[in-house]
C-alpha positions in Angstrom: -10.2 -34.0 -3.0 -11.2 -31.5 -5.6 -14.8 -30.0 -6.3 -16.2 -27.9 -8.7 -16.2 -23.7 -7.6 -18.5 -21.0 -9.1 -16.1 -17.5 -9.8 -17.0 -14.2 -11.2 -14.2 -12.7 -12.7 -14.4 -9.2 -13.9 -13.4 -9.0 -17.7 -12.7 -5.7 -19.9 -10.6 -2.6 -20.3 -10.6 1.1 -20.0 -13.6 1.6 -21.9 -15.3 -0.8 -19.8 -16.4 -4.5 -18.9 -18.2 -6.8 -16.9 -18.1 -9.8 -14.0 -17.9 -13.4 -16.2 -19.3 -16.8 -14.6 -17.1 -19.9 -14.7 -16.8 -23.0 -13.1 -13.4 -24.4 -12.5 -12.1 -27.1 -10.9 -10.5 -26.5 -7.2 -8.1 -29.0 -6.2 -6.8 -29.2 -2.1 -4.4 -26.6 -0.9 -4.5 -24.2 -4.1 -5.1 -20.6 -4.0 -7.1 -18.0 -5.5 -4.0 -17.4 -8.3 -4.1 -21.4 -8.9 -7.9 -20.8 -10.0 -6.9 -17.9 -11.9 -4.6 -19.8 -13.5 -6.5 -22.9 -14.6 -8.9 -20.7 -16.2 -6.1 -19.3 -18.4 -5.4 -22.6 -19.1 -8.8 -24.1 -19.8 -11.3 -21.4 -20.8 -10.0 -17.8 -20.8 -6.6 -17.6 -23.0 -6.7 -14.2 -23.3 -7.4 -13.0 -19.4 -4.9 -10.7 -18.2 -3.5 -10.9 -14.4 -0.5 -9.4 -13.0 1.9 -12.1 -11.3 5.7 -12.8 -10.7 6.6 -14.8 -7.5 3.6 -16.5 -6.2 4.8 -16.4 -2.8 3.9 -13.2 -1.3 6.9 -11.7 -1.5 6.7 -9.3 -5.6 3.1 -7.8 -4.6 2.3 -8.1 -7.9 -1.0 -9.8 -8.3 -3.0 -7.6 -6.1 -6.6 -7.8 -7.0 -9.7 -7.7 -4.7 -11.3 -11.2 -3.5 -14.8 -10.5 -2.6 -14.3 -6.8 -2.1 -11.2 -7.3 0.0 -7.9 -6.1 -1.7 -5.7 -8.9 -1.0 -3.0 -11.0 -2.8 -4.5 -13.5 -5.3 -1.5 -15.9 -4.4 -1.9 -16.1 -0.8 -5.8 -15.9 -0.6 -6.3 -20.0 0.0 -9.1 -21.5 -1.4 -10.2 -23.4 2.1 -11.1 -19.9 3.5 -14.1 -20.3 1.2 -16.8 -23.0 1.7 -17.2 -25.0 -1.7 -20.9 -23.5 -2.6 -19.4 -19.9 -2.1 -19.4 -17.7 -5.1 -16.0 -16.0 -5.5 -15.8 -12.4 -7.1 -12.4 -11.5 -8.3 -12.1 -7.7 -9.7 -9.1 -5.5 -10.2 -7.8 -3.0 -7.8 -11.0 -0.3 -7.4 -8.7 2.6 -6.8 -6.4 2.6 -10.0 -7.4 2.5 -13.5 -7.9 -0.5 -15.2 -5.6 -1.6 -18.0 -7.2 -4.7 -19.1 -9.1 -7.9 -17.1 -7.7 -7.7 -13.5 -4.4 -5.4 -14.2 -4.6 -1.9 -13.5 -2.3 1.0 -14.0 -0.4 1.7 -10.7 1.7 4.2 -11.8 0.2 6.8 -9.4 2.2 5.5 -6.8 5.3 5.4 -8.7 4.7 9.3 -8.8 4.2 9.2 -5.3 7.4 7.2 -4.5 9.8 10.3 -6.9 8.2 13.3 -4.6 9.6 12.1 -1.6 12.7 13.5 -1.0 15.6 10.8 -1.0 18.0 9.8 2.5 20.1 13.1 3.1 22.6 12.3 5.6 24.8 14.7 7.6 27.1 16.2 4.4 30.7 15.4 6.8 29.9 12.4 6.9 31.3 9.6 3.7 30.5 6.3 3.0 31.2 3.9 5.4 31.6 6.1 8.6 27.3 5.6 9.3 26.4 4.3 12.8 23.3 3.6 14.3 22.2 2.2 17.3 20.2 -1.0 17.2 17.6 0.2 18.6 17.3 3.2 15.3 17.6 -0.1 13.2 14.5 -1.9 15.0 11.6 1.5 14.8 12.2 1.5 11.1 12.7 -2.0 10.0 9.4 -3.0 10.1 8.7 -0.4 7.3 11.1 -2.1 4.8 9.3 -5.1 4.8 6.7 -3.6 2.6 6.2 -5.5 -0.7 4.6 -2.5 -2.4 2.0 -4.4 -3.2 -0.2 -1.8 -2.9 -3.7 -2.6 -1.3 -2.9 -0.3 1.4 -3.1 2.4 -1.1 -6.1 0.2 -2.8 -8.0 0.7 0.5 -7.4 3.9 1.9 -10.5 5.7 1.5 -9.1 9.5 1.0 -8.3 8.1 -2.7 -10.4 5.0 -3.3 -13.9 7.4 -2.9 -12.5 10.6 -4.1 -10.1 10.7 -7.7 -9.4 14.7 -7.1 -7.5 13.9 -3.6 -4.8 11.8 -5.7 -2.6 14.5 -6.9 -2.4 16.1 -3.2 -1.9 12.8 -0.8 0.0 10.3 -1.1 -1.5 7.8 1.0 -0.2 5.6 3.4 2.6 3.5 1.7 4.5 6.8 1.0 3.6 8.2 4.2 4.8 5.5 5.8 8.0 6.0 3.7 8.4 9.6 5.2 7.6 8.6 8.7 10.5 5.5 8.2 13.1 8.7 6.8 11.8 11.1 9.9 12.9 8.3 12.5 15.9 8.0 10.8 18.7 9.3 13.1 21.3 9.8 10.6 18.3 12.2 8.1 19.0 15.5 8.3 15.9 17.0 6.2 13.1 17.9 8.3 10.1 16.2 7.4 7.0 17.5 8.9 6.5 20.7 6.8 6.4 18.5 3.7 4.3 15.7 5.6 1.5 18.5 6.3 1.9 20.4 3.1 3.0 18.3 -0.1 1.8 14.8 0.7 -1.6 15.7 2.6 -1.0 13.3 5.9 -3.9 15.6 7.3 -6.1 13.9 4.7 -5.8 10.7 6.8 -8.3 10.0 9.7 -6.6 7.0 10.5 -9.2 4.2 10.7 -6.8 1.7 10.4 -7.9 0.4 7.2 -4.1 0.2 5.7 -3.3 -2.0 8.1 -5.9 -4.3 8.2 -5.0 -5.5 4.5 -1.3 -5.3 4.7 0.1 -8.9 3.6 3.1 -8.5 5.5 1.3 -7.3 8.7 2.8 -3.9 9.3 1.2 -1.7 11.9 1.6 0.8 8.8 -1.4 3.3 11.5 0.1 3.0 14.8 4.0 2.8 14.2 3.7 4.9 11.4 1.3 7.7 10.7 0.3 8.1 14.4 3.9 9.1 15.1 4.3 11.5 12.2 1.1 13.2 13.0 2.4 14.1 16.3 5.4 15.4 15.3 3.8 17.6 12.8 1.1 18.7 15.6 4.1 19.3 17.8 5.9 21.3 14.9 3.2 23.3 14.2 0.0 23.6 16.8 2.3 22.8 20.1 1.8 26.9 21.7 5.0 26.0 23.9 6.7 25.6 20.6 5.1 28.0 18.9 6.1 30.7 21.8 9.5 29.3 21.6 10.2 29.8 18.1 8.4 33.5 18.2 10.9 34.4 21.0 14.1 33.1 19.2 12.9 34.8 15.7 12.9 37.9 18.1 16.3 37.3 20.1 17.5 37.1 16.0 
C-alpha cells in the first residue's frame, strides 16, 4: 500500500541554501534513502546525497531526519505516520559541500593524530597473544561504521566550531580508550587523552550513544573508563605521593 508523503529537503551549498517541499510517493517497507532516491529519479536530478551500501554497514549517508542524526538507509518510513512532515538536512556539525553531503574531513584529521598500535618492540609478527577476555573489552569498539553521527551530535563541537581543533570527540576517543585496553600497547595514553585530544571537554551526557547505529555503549565502556584512568594518572594523591617519592629515591 503506498501513499503520498510531504518532505523538506534542505538544498544548496557552501554559500548557502534552503529546506524544498515535495511530495513523493512512499511505497510499504522503504526507507528514508528509498524516498531520497525516488526524488532523484522523478523531480530533483541534480540533489546530491552521500551513499554506498544501503545496509548500515559504509556509514555513508548520514544526514539528520527531523533533527536526529541518523542513517538515511535504515530510518524506515513506518516510524512516521503518513500526514507527518519529514525534514531531511545534512550533518549540522560539518560543513556543507552541496544538498545533504558535507565535508567530513575533520575527522579524518582526527583519526592521523592518534598515535598508531605500538606493541612490545621484542616482540615480531606472529608471536601476539591475548586472552579472550582482552579480545571481548575492545571488540565492541571495532564495530564502529564511522558513520559519524556520534561526532554529528556531540555537543562540545556541534555548538562551538573553535573546540574542533582541540577535541576530538567521541569516535576517536573511543579509538584511544580501545588502544589503552589494549594489553599488548605499550604507549601510555592518558597524558595525550587529557592534553591533545581534549577528553576533559566531554561531560558525558550520553548523547554519542544514543545515535550510534551499531549500538555501542561508545559513554559507559568507553570514555567513562578512560576518564578514570586519566583522574587516576593524574589527580589520584596516593599516586601522586607515589610518584613524588620515587622521583626522590632517583
Amino acid at each position: 500500500m503506498s501513499y503520498e508523503a510531504r518532505f523538506k529537503v534542505w538544498r544548496g551549498d557552501a554559500a548557502g541554501g534552503d529546506l524544498e517541499d515535495y511530495a513523493v510517493e512512499v511505497n510499504e517497507g522503504e526507507v528514508v534513502l528509498d524516498i531520497i532516491h525516488r526524488l532523484q529519479a522523478t523531480q530533483a536530478p541534480d540533489l546530491a546525497v552521500r551513499w554506498n551500501c544501503k545496509a548500515g554497514k559504509c556509514g555513508s549517508c548520514s544526514a539528520e531526519v527531523n533533527g536526529m542524526p541518523r542513517l538515511l538507509c535504515m530510518t524506515r518510513m513506518s516510524t512516521f505516520t503518513e500526514d507527518q512532515t519529514i525534514t531531511v538536512t545534512p550533518l549540522r556539525t560539518f560543513p556543507v559541500m552541496r544538498d545533504l553531503v558535507t565535508d567530513v574531513s575533520f575527522n579524518y584529521q582526527k583519526a592521523r593524530e592518534v598515535q598508531a598500535f605500538s606493541p612490545p618492540t621484542d616482540l615480531q609478527p606472529g608471536e601476539y597473544r591475548m586472552q579472550q577476555v582482552d579480545v571481548e573489552r575492545s571488540q565492541e569498539f571495532r564495530k564502529c561504521i564511522e558513520c559519524f553521527l556520534c561526532q554529528d551530535v556531540c555537543h562540545v563541537v556541534r555548538d562551538h566550531e573553535d573546540n574542533k581543533t582541540s577535541f576530538a570527540g567521541p569516535r576517536f576517543l573511543m579509538r584511544v580508550a580501545e588502544l589503552d585496553m589494549h594489553p599488548l600497547d605499550t604507549a601510555d595514553r592518558r597524558p595525550a587523552a587529557k592534553e591533545e585530544h581534549g577528553l576533559g571537554y566531554c561531560n558525558i551526557t550520553k548523547c554519542c550513544t544514543e545515535v550510534c547505529p551499531e549500538h555501542i555503549k561508545i559513554t559507559d565502556n568507553a570514555l567513562i573508563p578512560l576518564k578514570e584512568r586519566v583522574v587516576d594518572r593524574h589527580y589520584d594523591p596516593v599516586v601522586w605521593l607515589g610518584n613524588k617519592i620515587r622521583r626522590r629515591s632517583s
